[in-house]
C-alpha positions as CSV (number, residue, x, y, z in Angstrom):
1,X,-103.7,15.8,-91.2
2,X,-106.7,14.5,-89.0
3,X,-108.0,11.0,-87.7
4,X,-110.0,10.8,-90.2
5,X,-107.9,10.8,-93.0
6,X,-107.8,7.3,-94.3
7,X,-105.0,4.6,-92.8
8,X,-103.4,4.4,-96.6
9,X,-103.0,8.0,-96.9
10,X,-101.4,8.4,-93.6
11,X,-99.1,5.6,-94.6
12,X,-98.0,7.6,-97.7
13,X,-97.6,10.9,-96.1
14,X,-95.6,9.5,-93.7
15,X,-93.3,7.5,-96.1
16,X,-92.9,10.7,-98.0
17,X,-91.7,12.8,-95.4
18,X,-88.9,9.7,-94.5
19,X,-87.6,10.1,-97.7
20,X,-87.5,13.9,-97.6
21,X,-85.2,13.2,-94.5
22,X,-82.9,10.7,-95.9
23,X,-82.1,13.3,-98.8
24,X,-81.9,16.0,-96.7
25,X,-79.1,14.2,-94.7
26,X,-77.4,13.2,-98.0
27,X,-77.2,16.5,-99.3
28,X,-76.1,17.6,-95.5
29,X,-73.1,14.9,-95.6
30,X,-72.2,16.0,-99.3
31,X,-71.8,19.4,-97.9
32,X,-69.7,18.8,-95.3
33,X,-67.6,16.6,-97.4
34,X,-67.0,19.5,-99.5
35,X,-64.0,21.9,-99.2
36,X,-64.8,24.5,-97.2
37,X,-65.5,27.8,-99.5
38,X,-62.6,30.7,-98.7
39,X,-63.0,33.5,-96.9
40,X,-63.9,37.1,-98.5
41,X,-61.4,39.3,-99.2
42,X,-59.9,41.1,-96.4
43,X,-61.5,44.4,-95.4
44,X,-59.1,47.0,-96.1
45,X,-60.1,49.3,-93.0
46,X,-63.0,48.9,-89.9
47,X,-65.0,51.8,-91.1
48,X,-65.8,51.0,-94.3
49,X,-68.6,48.5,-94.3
50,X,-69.3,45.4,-97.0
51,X,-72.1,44.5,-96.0
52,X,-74.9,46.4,-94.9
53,X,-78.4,44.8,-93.9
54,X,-81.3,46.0,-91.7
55,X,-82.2,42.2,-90.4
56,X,-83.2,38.7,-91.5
57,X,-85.2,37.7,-94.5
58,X,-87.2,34.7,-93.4
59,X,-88.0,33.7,-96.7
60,X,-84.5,32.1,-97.9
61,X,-82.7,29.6,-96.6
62,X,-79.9,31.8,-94.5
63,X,-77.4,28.9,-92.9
64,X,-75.5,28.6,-92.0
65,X,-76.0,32.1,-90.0
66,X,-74.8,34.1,-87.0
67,X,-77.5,36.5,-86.2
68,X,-78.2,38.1,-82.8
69,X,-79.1,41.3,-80.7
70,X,-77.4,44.1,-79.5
71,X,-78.3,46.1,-76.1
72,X,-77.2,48.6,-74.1
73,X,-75.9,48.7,-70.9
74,X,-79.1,49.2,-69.3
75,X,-80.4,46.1,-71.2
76,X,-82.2,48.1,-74.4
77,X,-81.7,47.0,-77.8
78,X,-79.9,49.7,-79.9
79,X,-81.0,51.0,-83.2
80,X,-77.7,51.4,-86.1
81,X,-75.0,50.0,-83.8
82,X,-72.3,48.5,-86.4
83,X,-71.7,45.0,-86.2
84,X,-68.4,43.3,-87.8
85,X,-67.7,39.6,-88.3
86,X,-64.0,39.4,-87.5
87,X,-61.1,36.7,-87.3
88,X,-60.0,35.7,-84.1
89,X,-56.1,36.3,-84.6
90,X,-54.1,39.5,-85.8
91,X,-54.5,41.0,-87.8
92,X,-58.2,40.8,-87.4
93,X,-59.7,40.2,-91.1
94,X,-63.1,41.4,-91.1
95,X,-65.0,39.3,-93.2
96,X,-68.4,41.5,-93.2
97,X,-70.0,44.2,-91.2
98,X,-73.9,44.8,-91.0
99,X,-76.0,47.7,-88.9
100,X,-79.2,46.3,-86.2
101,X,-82.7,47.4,-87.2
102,X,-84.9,49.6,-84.6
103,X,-85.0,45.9,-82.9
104,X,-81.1,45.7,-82.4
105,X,-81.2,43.0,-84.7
106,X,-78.4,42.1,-87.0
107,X,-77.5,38.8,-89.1
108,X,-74.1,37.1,-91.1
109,X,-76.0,34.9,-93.7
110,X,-74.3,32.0,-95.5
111,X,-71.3,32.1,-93.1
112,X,-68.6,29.7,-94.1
113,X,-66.9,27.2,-91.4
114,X,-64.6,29.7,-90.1
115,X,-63.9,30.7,-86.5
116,X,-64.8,34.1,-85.8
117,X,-66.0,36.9,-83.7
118,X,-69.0,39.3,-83.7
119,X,-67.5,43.1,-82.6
120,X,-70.0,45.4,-82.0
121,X,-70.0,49.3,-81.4
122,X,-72.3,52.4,-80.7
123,X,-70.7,55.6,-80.1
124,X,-70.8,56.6,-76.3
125,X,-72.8,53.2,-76.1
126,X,-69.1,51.5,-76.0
127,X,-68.2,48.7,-78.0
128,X,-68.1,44.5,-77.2
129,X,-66.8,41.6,-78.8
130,X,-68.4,37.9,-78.7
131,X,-66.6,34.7,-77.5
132,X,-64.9,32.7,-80.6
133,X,-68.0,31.5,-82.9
134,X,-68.0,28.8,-85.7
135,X,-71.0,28.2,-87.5
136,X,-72.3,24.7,-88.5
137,X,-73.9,23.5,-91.7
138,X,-77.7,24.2,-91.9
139,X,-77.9,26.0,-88.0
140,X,-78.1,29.3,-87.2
141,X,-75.9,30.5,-83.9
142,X,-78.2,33.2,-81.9
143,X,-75.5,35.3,-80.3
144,X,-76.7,38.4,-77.7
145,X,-74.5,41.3,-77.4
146,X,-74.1,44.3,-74.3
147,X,-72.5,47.3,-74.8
148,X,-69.4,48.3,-72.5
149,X,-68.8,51.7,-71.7
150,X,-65.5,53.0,-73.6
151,X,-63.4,56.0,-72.4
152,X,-60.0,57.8,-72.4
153,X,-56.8,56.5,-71.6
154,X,-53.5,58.3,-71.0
155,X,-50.4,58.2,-69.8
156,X,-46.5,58.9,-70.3
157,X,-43.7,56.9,-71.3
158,X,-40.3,57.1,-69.3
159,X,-37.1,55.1,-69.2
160,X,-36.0,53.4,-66.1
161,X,-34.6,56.5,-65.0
162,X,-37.5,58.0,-65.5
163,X,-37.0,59.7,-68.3
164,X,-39.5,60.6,-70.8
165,X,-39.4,58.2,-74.1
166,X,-40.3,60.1,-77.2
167,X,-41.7,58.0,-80.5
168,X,-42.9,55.3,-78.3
169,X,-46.2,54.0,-79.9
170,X,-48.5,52.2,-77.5
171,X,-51.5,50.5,-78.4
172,X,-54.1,48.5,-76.7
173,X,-53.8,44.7,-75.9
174,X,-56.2,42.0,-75.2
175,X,-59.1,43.1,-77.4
176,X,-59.4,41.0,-80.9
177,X,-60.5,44.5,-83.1
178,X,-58.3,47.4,-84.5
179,X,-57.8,50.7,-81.9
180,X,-55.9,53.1,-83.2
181,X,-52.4,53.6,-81.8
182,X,-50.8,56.8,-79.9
183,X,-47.5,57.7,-80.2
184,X,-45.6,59.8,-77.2
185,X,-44.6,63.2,-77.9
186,X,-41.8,65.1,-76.4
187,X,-42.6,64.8,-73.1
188,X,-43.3,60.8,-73.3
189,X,-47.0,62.2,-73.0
190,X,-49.8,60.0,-75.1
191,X,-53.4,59.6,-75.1
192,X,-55.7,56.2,-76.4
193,X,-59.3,57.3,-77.5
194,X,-62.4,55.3,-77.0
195,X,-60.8,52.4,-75.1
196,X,-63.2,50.0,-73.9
197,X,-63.8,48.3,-70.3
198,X,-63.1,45.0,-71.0
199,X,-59.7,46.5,-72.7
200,X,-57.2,44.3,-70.6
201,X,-53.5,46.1,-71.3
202,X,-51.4,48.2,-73.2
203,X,-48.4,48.0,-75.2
204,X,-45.0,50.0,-75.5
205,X,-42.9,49.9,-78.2
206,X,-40.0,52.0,-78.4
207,X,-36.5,51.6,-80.7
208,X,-33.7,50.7,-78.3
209,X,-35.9,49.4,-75.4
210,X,-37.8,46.3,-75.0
211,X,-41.9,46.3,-75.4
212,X,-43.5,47.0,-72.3
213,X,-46.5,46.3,-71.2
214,X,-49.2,47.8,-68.1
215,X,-52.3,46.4,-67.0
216,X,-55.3,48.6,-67.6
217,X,-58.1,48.5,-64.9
218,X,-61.5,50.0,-64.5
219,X,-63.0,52.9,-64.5
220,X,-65.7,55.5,-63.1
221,X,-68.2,56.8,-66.2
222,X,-67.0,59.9,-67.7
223,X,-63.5,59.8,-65.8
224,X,-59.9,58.9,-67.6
225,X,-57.4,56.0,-66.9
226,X,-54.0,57.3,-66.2
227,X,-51.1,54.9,-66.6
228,X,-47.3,54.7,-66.9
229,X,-45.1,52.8,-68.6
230,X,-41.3,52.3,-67.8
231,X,-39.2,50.7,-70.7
232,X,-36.0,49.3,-70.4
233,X,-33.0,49.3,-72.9
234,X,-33.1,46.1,-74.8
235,X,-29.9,44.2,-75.8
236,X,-28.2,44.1,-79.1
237,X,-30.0,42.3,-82.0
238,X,-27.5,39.5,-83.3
239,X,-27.8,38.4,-86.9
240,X,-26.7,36.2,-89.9
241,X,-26.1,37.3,-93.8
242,X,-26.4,33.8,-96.2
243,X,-25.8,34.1,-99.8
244,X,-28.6,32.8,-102.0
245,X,-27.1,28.9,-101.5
246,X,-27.1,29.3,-97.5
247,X,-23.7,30.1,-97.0
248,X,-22.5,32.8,-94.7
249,X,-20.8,35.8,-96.5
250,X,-19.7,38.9,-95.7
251,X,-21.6,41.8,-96.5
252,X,-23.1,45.6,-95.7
253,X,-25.8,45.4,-93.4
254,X,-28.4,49.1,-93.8
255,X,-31.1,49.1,-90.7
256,X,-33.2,51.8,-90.5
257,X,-32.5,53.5,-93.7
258,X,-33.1,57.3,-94.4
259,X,-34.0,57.5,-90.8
260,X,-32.5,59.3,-87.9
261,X,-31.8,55.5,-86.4
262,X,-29.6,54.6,-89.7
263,X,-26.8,51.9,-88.7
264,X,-24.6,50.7,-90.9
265,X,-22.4,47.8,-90.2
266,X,-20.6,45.1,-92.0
267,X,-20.8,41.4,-91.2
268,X,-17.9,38.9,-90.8
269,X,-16.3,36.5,-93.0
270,X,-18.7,34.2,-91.0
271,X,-21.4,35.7,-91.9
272,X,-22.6,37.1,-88.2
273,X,-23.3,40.9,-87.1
274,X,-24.9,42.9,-84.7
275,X,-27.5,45.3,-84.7
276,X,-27.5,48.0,-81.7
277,X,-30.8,48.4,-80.0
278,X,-32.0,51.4,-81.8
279,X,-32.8,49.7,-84.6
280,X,-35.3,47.2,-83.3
281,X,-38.6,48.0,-85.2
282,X,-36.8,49.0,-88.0
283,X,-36.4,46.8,-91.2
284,X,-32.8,45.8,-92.3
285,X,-31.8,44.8,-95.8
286,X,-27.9,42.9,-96.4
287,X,-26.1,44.2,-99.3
288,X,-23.4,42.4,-101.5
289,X,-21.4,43.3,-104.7
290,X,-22.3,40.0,-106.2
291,X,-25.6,39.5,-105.3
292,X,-29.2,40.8,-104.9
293,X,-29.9,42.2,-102.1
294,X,-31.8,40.6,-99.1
295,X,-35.5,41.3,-98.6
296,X,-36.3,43.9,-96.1
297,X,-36.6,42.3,-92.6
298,X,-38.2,43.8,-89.1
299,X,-35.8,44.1,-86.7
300,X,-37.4,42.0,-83.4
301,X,-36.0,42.1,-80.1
302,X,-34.9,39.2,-78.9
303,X,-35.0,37.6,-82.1
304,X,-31.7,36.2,-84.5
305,X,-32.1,38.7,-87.6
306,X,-31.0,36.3,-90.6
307,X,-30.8,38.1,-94.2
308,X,-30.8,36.0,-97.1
309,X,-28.9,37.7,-100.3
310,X,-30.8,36.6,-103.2
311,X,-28.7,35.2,-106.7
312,X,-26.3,38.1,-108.6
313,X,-27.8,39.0,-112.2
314,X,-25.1,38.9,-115.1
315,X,-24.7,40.8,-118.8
316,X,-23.6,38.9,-121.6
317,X,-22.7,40.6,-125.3
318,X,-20.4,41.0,-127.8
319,X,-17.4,44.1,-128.4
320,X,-17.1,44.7,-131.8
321,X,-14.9,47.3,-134.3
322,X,-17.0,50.2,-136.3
323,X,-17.3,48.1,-139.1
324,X,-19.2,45.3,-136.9
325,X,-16.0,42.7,-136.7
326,X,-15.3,41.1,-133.9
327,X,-12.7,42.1,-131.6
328,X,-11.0,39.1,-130.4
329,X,-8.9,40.6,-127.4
330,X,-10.0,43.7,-125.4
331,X,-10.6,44.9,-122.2
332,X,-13.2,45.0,-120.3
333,X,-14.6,47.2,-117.4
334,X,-17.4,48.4,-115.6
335,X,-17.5,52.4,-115.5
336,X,-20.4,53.3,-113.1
337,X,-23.2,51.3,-111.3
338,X,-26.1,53.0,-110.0
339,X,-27.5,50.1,-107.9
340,X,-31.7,48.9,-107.6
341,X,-31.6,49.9,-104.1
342,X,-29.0,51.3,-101.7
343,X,-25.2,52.4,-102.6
344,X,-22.7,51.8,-105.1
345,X,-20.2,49.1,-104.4
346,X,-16.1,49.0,-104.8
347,X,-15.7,47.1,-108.0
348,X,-13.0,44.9,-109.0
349,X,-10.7,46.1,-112.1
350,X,-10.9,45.3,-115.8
351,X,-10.7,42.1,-117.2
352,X,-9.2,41.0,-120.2
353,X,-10.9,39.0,-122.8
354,X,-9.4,36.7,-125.3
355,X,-12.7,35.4,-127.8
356,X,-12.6,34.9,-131.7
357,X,-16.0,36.1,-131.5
358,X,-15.5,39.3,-129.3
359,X,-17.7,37.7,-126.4
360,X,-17.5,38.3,-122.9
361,X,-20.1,37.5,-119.4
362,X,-20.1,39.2,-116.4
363,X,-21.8,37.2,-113.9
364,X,-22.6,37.7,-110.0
365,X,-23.6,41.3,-110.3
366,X,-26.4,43.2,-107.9
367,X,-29.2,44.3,-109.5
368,X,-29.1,47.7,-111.0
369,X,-28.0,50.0,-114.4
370,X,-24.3,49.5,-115.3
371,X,-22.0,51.3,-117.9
372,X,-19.7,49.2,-119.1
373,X,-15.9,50.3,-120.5
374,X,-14.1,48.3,-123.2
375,X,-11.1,49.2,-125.2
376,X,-8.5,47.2,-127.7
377,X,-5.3,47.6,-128.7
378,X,-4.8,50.9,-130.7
379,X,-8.3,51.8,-130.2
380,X,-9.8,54.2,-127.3
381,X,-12.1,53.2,-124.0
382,X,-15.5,53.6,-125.2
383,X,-18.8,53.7,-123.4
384,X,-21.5,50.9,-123.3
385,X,-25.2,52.5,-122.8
386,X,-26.9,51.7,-119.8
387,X,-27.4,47.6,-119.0
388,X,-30.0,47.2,-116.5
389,X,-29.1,43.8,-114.6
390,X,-31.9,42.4,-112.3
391,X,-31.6,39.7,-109.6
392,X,-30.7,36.5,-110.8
393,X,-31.7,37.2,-114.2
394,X,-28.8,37.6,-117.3
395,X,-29.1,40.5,-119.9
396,X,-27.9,39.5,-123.0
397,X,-26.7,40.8,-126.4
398,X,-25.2,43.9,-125.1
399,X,-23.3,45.5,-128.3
400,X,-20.2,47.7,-127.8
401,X,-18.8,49.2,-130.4
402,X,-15.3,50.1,-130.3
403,X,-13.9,52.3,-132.9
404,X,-10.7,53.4,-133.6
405,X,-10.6,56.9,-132.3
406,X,-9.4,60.2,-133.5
407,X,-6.2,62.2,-134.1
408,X,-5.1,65.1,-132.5
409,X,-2.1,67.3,-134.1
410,X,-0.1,70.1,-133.0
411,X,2.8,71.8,-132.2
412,X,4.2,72.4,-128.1
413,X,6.3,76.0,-127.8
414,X,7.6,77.8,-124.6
415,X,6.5,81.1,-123.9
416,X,9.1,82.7,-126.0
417,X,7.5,80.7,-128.9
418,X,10.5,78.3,-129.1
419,X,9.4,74.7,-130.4
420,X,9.7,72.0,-127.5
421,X,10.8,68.6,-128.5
422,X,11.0,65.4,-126.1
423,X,7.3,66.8,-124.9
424,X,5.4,64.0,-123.5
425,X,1.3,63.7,-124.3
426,X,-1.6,61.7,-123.2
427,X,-5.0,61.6,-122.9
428,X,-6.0,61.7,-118.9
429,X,-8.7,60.3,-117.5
430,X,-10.7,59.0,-119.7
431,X,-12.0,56.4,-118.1
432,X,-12.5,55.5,-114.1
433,X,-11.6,51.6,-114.8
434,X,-9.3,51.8,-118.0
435,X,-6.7,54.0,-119.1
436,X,-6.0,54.8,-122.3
437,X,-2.7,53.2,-123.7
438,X,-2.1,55.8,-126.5
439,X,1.2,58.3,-126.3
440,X,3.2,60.4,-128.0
441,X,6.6,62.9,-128.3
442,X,7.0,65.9,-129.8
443,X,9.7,65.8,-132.6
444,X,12.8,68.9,-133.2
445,X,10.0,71.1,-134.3
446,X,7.2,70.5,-131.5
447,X,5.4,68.9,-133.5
448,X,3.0,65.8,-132.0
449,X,0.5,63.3,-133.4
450,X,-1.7,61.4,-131.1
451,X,-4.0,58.8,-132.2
452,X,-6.8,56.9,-130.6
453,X,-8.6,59.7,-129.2
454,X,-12.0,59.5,-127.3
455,X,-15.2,60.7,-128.8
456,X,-14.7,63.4,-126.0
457,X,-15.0,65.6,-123.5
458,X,-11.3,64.8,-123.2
459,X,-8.0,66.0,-121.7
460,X,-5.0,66.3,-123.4
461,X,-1.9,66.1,-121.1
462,X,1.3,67.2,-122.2
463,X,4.3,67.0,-119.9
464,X,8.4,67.8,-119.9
465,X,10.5,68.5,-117.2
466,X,11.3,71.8,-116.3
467,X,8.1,73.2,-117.3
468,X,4.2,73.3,-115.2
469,X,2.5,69.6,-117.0
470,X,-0.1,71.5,-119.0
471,X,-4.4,70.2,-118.9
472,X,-6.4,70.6,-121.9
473,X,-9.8,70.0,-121.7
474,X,-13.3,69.9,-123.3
475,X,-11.9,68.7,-126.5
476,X,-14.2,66.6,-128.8
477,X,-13.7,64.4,-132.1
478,X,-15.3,62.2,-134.3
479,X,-13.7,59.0,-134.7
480,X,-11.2,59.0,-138.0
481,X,-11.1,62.9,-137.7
482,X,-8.3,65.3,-136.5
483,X,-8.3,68.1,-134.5
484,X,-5.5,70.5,-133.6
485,X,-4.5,71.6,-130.3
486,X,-1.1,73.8,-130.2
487,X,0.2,74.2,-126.4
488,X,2.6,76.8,-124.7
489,X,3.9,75.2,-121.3
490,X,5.5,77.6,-118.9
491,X,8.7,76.9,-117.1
492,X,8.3,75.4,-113.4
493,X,11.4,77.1,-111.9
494,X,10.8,75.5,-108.8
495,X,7.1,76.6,-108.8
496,X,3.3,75.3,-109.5
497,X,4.0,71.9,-111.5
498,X,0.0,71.9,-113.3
499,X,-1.9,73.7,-115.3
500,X,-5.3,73.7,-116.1
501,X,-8.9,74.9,-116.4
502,X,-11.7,74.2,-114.5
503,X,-13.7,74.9,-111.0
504,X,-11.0,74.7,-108.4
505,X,-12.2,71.4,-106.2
506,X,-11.2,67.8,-105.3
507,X,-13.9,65.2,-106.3
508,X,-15.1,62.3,-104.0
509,X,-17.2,59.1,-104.9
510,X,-19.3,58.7,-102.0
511,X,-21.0,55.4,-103.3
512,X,-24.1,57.7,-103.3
513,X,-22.8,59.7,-105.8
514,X,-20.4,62.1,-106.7
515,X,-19.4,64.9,-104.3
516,X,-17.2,67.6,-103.7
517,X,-14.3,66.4,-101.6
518,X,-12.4,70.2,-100.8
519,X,-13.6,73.5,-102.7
520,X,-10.0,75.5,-103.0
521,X,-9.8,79.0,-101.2
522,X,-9.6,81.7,-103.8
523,X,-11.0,79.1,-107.2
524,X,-14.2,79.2,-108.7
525,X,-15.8,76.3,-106.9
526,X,-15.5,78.4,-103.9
527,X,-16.1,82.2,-105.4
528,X,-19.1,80.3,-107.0
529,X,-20.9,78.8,-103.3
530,X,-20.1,75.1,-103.7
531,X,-19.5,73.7,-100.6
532,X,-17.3,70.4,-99.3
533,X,-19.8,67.8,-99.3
534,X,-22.1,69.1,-101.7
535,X,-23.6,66.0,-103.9
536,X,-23.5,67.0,-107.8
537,X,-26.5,66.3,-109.5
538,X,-26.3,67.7,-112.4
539,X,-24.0,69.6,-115.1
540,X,-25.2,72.1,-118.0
541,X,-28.9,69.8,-117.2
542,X,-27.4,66.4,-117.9
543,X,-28.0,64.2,-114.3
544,X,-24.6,62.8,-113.2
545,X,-26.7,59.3,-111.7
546,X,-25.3,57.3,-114.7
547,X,-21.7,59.2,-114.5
548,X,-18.3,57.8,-113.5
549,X,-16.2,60.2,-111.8
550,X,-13.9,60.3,-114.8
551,X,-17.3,61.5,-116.6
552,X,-17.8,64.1,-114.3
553,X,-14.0,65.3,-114.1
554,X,-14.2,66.0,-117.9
555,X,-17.5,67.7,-118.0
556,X,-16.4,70.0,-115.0
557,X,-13.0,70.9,-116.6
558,X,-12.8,73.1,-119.9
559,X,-11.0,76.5,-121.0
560,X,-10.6,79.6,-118.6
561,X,-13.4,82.0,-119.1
562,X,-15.9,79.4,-120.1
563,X,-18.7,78.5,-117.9
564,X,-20.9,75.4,-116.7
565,X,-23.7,75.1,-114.8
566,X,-23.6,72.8,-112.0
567,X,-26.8,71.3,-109.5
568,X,-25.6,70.3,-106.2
569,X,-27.5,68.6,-103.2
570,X,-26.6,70.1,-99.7
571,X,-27.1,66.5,-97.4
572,X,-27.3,68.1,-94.4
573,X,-30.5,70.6,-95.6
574,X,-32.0,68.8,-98.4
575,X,-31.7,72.2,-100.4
576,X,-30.7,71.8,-104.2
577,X,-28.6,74.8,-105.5
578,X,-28.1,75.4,-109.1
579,X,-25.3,77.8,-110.0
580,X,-22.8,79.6,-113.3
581,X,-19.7,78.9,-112.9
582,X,-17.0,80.9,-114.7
583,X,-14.1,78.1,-115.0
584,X,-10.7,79.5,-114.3
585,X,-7.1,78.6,-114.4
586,X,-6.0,76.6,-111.5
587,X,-2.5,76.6,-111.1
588,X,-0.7,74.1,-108.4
């Protein structure tokens, strides 16, 4: 506007352009009052840009902004170098990343109120980080970045005896980006890429010793820092196991699981354990019969480890006969548990039951799938499906239905064909957590009559004295039907006292599953390959992760001459061998 203009119109220009002020610094206080928007989304890795942009637009309204330059170290501004708006702590969220124009010019529009950094890099150029920045409403921050030379670092990493530490992983300290970490071989040796000047330390950390630190300091161009680092043993980690109320409790305590470093150790009635060194850096979950377990915690040094059991699941349902009427006493058990995470757990025994409606709960279980046992009066144990429990949460309307069972008939001779009477018989093993109740004698003419028979595989024991107790297995029948078995026992005379037919080895629950125990020199097991130890995973294709050990006993047993096939898992290889084997008659 010139003097000439006239007086009036000055005077309205002039008001105008107050009142464009006043609302300007409305607007500006309204924004400020705002919430401030969130962040972006973390960047999931430093080399995959979000942004990209070549330089400014000056034709919107960019605030508030952090733009700037970056130069070399000879003072020359550099074409593509990668610039990446980062937060100031670990672990270094970065919110956006942008490349400089042929000007070494690069710009954050529409920054929110947030502290950060600028990081910039360039290849051989180096790399350089910017003081802590925080934009302000409607400004623009003008930042001007130089390039430090980066180079090689390397080193070993020894014990204070001077011994080199394997595994140790060291990283850089004192710069607010991500540098990839080294870990020591063998010979403790390791070696940092790319490390820049203005890099102030390293880092150590090693299971069993406490982090280390040494100082880096500078450099010729083109030449490598050497540096090493001495650790020294830390001290035992202590630690607390709470139930899901806060209360101490006693339970298994698994560090460092599936790794070479595995500790296992049980806390005290009071709740308190301790951790040897090894298993600092490695997480440790508490375990508990009744409970869920604990959520997987880092192991620090110097720092109490506390492990907080979350709340036991529970299964609640209903055992009822074959016709769908209530059972108003039975027994109740749980046959195998293949738990959500870890091992198995020792389990108390049955429980009885006394309910007009046949109902039962089971509370305070861990998480995981459970077959549960129940049998009545006259009736046989019979198998639930599988009852997935999960923590804290109840799984209801479980059904079992508990039928009456079959018959099996026969007649018992000696080997000169003479009917036995007085012969005792059962049904063994069929169940890990109930046994069956159901008995009988053989009359004057050997004759027997057993009722409440399994749906099978099962074992029919028959015993007298004087003669070897006789095992017959692999015996199947529908419930209400009969089968018949007729048995010749042989006389003991001071001999083998059992009979029967199967693979020739002792089984052993291992809370992991079921193993072999002892393979007998000279039995099938043996003539076969199995090994002591071996893990069964499967029998003639069915997986045994849902078995008992009474379910695997009877599906391992059968008549001489028969065969099963049998998957094992050797532990100490990892190798899974799959094998015939020709069951014979063990005799001891």
């Amino acid at each position: 506007m010139t003097r000439d203009a006239p007086r009036g119109l000055r005077a309205i220009v002039l008001g105008a352009a107050v009142l464009a002020a006043l609302v300007l610094a409305l607007v500006a206080r309204e924004w400020l009052r705002s919430p401030p928007p969130p962040p972006p989304a973390a960047h999931p890795t430093l080399g995959s840009p979000r942004v990209e942009s070549s330089g400014p637009a000056p034709l919107e309204d960019r605030t508030p902004e952090i733009r700037g330059h970056v130069l070399d170290a000879d003072g020359n501004t550099v074409d593509g170098a990668t610039a990446r708006l980062v937060s100031v702590a670990p672990p270094y969220t970065v919110y956006a990343s942008a490349r400089t124009d042929v000007a070494g010019v690069f710009s954050f529009p529409h920054v929110g109120p947030w502290r950060v950094r600028v990081v910039a890099e360039h290849g051989s150029d180096g790399i350089v980080t910017s003081a802590v920045l925080q934009a302000a409403a409607g400004e623009t921050t003008e930042i001007t970045l130089v390039l430090s030379a980066a180079g090689d670092v390397r080193g070993m990493v020894v014990d204070a005896q001077g011994h080199p530490v394997a595994g140790a992983v060291v990283s850089v300290e004192g710069v607010p980006w991500i540098l990839p970490a080294a870990t020591s071989d063998d010979a403790g040796a390791f070696r940092l890429a790319n490390v820049p000047d203005q890099a102030a330390s390293l880092v150590a950390v090693a299971r069993g010793y406490r982090s280390a630190r040494a100082t880096l300091g500078p450099h010729a161009d083109g030449t490598e820092r050497i540096v090493r680092i001495a650790l020294v043993a830390a001290e035992p980690v202590l630690g607390d196991v709470l139930d899901d109320e806060g209360s101490p409790v006693r339970a298994r305590v698994v560090a460092c699981e599936g790794q070479p470093a595995e500790t296992r150790t049980t806390s005290a009635d009071d709740g308190t354990f301790t951790l040897p060194p090894s298993a600092i850096g490695c997480d440790a979950v508490a375990e508990h019969a009744e409970h869920g377990p604990s959520e997987a915690t880092q192991v620090a040094e110097g720092k109490r480890l506390v492990l907080h059991l979350r709340a036991g699941g529970s299964i609640e349902g209903v055992v009822v006969d074959e016709r769908g009427a209530s059972l108003p006493s039975f027994t109740l058990g749980i046959e195998s548990f293949s738990p959500s995470r870890g091992s198995g757990f020792d389990r108390t025994g049955p429980k009885t039951f006394e309910d007009p409606g046949g109902a039962f709960h089971l509370d305070r279980l861990a998480p995981g799938s459970y077959t549960l046992t129940a049998a009545a009066a006259g009736r046989p144990p019979t198998r639930s499906g599988p009852v997935e429990v999960s923590a804290g949460g109840a799984t209801r309307d479980v059904r079992i239905v508990v039928p009456v069972g079959g018959t099996v008939t026969g007649v018992i001779s000696d080997e000169g064909h003479a009917p036995l009477a007085a012969v005792e018989v059962y049904f063994d093993q069929v169940s890990s957590v109930i046994g069956s109740k159901a008995s009988a004698r053989t009359d004057a003419s050997g004759t027997y009559r057993l009722d409440g028979a399994p749906a099978g595989p099962f074992t029919l024991l028959a015993r007298k004295d004087g003669y070897r107790t006789k095992l017959v297995s692999s015996i199947r029948v529908d419930s209400g039907a009969t089968v018949r078995r007729d048995l010749t026992l042989a006389a003991r005379d001071g001999g083998a006292g059992m009979e029967l037919g199967g693979i020739g080895a002792v089984l052993k629950d291992t809370g992991n599953g079921i193993s072999l125990g002892d393979v007998n020199r000279g039995d099938p097991a043996m003539i076969s390959g199995l090994r002591a130890g071996d893990l069964i995973q499967s029998i003639d294709g069915e997986p045994t992760g849902g078995m008992s050990m009474a379910d695997v006993l009877q599906r391992l047993r059968g008549e001489p001459g028969t065969s099963v096939w049998v998957s094992v898992l050797r532990p100490e290889t990892g190798e899974r061998v799959e094998m015939a084997i020709v069951r014979g008659t063990i005799v001891r």
